[in-house]
C-alpha positions in Angstrom: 64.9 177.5 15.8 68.5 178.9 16.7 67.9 182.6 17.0 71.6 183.0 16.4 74.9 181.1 14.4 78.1 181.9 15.9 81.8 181.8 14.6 84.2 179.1 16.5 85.9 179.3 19.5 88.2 181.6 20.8 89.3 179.3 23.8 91.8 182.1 25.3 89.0 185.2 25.3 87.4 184.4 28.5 90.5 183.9 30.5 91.8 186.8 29.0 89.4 188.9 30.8 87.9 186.8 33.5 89.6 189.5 35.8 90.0 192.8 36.1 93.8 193.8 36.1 95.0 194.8 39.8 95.5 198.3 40.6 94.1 199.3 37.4 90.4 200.6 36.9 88.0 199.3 34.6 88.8 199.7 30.3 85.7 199.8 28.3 87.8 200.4 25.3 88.7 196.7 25.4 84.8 195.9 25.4 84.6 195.8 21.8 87.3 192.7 22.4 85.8 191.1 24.9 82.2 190.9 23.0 84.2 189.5 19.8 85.5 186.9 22.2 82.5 185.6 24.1 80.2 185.9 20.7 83.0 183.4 19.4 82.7 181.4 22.1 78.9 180.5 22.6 79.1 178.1 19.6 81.9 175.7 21.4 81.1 176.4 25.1 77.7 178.4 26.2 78.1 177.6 29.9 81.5 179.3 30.0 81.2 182.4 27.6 77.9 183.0 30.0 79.9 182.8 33.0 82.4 185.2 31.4 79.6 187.4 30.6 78.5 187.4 34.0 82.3 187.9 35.5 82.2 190.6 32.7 79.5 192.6 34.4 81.1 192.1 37.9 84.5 193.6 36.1 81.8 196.6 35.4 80.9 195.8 32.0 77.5 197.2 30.9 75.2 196.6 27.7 77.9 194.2 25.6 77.9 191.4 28.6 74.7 191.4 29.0 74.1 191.0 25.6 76.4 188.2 25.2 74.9 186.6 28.4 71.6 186.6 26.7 72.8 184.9 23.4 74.6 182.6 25.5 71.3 181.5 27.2 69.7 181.6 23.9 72.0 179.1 22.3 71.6 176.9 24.8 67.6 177.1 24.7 66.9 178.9 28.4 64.8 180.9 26.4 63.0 182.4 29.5 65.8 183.3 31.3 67.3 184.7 28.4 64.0 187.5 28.1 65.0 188.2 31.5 68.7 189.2 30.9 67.1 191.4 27.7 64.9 193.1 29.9 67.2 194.3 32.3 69.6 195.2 28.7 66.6 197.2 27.5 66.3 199.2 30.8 69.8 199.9 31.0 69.9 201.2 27.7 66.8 203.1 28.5 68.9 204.9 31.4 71.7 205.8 29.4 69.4 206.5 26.5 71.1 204.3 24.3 69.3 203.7 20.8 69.9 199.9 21.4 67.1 200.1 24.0 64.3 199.2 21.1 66.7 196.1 19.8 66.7 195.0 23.1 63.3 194.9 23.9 62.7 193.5 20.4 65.0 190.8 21.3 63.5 189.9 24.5 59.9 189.6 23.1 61.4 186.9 20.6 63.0 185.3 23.5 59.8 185.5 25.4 57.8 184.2 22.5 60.3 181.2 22.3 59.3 180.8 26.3 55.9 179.8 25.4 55.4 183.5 27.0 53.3 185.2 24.2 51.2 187.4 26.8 55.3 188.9 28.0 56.2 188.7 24.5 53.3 191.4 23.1 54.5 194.1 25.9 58.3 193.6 25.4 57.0 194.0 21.4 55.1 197.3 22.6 57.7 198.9 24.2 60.1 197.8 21.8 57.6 199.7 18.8 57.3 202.9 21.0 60.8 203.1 21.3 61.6 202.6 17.7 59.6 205.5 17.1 58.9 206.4 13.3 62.7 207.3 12.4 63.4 203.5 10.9 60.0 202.2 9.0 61.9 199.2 8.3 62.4 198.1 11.6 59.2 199.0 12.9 57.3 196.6 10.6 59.5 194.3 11.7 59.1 194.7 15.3 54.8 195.4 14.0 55.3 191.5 12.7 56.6 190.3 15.6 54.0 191.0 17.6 51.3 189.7 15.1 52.7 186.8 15.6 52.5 187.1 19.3 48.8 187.8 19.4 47.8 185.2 16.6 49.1 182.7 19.3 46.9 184.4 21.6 43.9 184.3 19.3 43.6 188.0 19.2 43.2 187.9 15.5 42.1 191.6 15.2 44.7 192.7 16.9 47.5 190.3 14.8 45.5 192.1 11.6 46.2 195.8 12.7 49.6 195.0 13.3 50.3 193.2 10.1 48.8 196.1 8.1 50.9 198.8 9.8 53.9 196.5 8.6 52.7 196.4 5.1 52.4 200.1 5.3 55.3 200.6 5.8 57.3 197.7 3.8 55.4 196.4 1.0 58.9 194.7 -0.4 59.4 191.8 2.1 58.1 188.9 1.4 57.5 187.6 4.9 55.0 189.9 6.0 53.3 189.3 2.8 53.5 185.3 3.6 52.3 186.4 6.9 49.1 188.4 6.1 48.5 185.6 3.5 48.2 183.0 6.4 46.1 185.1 8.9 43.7 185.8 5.8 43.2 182.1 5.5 42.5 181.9 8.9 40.3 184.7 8.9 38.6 182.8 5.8 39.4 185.8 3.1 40.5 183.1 0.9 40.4 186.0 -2.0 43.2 187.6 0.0 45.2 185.2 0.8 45.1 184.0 -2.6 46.4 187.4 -4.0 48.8 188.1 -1.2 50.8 184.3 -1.1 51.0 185.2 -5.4 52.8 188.7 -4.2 54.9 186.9 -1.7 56.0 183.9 -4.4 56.5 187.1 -7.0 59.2 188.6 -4.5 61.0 185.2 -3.0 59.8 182.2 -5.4 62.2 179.6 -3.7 61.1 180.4 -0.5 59.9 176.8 1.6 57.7 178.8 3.7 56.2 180.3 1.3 55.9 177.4 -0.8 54.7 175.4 2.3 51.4 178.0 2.7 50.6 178.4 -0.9 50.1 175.1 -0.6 47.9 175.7 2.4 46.1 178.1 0.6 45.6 175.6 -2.2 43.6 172.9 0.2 42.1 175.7 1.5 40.5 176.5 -2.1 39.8 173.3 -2.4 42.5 172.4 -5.2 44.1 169.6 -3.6 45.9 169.0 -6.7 47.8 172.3 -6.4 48.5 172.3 -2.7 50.0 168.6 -3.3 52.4 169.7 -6.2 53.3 172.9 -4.1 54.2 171.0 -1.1 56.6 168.7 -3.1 58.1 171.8 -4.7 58.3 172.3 -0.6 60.5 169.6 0.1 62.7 169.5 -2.8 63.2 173.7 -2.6 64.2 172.7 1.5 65.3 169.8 2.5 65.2 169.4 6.5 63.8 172.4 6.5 60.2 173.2 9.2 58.5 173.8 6.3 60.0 170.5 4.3 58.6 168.7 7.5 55.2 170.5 7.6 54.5 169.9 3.7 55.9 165.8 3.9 53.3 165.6 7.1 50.5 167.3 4.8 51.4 164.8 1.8 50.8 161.5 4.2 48.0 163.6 5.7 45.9 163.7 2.0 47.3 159.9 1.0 49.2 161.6 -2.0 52.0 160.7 -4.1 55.7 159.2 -1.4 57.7 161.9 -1.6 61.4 161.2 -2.2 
């Protein structure tokens, strides 16, 4: 998954401010500029809008270069390294109590989840929730979610429960989160709950592979194989090349159903 689509290049932006200008101190009114320009850039040439990032910072440019340094290293899958450039965004922002410190910590958790890191990518969630505080709901449960998914790669079930709640708590309009607490009730074997939860999250996004992909899931589950295979090849025509196009055509050849086109 590409955590990010950027515009096309803008080949002049980095060598437009590789340097600082001599005999003239740094100008962070041009920062919204610069950020524009290396954004643009990571879609053509990652290696070099990083290494402007990192001149960036050397000019004396704070949160924006790092944060283009990290999607930089996103885009081009360092997925570890790009936690690591987050963390040190988060605790700068702390410093200058900036309310982009919960993004940031947000953001390295996903990175840290894409690392195979789900252990790193629960605290950076954490941290990321008590910063958020309760003045945006929304973005908590999103943040909540997150880190259910973190822990369900752990196995701590319980834990991904609690959190998935919270989230429903506090938005019971997305979809997602319903999908989500659909899933882990299949794996907790509440097949009643899952059941009613995947028909709240097909009610609010009915086109929506993933969703498709685990009512299906749910379907086996039930024991209705004739359900999950007609769901599943709603999957693949609702998302072609889609993850959860793949997942449902591997689930078709797994139960020796119908070729799917």
């Amino acid at each position: 998954m590409k955590p990010f689509l950027l515009a096309a290049l803008l080949v002049a932006a980095p060598a437009a401010f590789a340097q600082p200008v001599p005999g003239k101190s740094y100008d962070s009114a041009l920062d919204r500029k610069r950020y524009d320009g290396c954004v643009r850039a990571i879609s053509t040439d990652a290696a070099k809008a990083e290494q402007f990032a990192l001149e960036w910072q050397g000019m004396g440019g704070g949160l924006p270069a790092r944060h283009c340094q990290a999607l930089a290293q996103l885009h081009r899958e360092q997925f570890a390294a790009a936690a690591s450039t987050l963390v040190k965004a988060a605790k700068a922002a702390e410093a200058e109590k900036s309310p982009l410190a919960a993004d940031f910590w947000g953001q390295a958790g996903n990175a840290a989840f894409l690392a195979g890191d789900s252990k790193g990518a629960v605290g950076h969630f954490t941290t990321a929730i008590t910063q958020a505080g309760d003045f945006a709901p929304g973005r908590t449960a999103n943040l909540l979610v997150d880190r259910a998914r973190a822990e369900t790669e752990l196995g701590n079930i319980p834990a991904a429960r609690a959190d998935i709640d919270k989230a429903l708590s506090l938005n019971r309009n997305d979809p997602i989160t319903w999908m989500l607490s659909a899933a882990l009730a299949r794996r907790e074997n509440n097949l009643a709950r899952a059941s009613q939860e995947i028909s709240r999250a097909s009610t609010l996004a009915p086109s929506d592979p993933d969703i498709m992909f685990e009512q299906g899931n749910i379907a086996a589950a039930n024991g209705d194989r004739e359900t999950a295979r007609k769901v599943w090849e709603m999957t693949v025509k609702a998302g072609p090349g889609s993850p959860a196009a793949q997942m449902a055509t591997k689930a078709l050849a797994a139960e020796s159903g119908p070729s799917v086109p």
